[in-house]
C-alpha positions as CSV (number, residue, x, y, z in Angstrom):
1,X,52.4,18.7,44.0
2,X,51.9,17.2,40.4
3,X,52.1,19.3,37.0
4,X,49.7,18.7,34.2
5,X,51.2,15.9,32.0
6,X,54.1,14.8,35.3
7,X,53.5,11.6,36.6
8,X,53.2,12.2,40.7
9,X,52.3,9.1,43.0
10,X,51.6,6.3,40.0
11,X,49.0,8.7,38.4
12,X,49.4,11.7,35.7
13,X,47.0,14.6,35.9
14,X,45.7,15.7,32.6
15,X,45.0,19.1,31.3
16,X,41.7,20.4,31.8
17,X,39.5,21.6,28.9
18,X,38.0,25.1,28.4
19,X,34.8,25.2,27.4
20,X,33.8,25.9,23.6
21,X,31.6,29.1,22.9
22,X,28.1,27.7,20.9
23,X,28.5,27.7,18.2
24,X,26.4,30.1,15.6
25,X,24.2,28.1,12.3
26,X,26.1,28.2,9.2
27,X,24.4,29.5,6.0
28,X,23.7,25.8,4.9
29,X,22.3,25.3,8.6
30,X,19.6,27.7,8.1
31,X,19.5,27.0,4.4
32,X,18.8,23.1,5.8
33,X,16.6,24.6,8.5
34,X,14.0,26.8,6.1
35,X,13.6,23.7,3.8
36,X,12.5,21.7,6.6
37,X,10.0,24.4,7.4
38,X,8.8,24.6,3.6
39,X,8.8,20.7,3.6
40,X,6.9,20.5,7.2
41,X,4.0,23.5,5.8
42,X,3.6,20.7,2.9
43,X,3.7,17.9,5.1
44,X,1.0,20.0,7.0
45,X,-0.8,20.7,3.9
46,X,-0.9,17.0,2.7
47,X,-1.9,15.6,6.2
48,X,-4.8,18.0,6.0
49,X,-5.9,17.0,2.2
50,X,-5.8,13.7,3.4
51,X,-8.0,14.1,6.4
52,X,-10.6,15.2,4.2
53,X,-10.5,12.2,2.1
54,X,-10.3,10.3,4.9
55,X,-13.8,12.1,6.2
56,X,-15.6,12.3,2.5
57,X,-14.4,8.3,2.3
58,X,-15.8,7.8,6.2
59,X,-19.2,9.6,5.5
60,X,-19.6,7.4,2.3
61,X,-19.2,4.1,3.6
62,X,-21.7,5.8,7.1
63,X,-24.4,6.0,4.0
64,X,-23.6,2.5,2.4
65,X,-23.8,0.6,5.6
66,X,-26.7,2.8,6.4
67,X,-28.2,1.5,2.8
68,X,-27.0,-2.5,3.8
69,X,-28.7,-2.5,7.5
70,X,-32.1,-1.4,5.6
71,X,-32.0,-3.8,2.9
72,X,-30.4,-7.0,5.4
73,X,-34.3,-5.6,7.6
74,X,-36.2,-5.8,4.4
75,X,-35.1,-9.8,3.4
76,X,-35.3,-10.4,6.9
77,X,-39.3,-9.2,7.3
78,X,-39.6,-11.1,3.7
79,X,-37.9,-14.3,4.9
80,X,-40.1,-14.3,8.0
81,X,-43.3,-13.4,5.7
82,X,-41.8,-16.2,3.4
83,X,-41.8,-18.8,6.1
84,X,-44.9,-17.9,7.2
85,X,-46.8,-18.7,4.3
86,X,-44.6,-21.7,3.9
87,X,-45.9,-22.9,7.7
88,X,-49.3,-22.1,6.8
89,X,-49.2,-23.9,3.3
90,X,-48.2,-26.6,5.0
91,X,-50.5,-27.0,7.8
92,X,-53.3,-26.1,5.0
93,X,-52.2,-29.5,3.8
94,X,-52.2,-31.1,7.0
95,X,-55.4,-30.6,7.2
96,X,-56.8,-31.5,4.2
97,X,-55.1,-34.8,4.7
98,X,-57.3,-35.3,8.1
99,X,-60.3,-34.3,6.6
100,X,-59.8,-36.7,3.7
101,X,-58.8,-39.3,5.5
């Protein structure tokens, strides 16, 4: 039979290795560890300033499109009102043409 580290038929067996206890956080682990906490809570605390911007800025442009689709309705009824005097300007003309013709 082979001995750890003897070569026996062409091959060497090696050692086996133990296996390691876990091991415990330093100081500068947890030290590292609480500042990601304190940097997360202000992560947290931006994210959530900026979702209300994000909302405030949302509900503003709601009201200024709201404010565009009701003026593009009003030059659009005034257009159509424009180009129905134009069309009846127009055949106004026609007919005075006939008549004086």
């Amino acid at each position: 039979m082979a001995e750890v580290g003897c070569v026996a038929e062409g091959r060497v067996k090696m050692a086996e290795r133990g296996r390691a206890k876990a091991k415990r956080p330093t100081t500068t682990h947890r030290r590292r560890t609480e500042g990601r906490t304190a940097a997360t809570t202000q992560t947290v605390d931006h994210s959530a300033q900026r979702i209300k911007t994000l909302e405030r800025e949302s509900e503003r442009l709601k009201a200024a499109l709201a404010e565009a689709e009701e003026r593009i309705a009003r030059l659009e009824a005034s257009r159509a009102e424009t180009v129905n005097r134009i069309d009846w300007v127009l055949d106004s003309l026609h007919n005075v043409l006939e008549s004086s013709a």
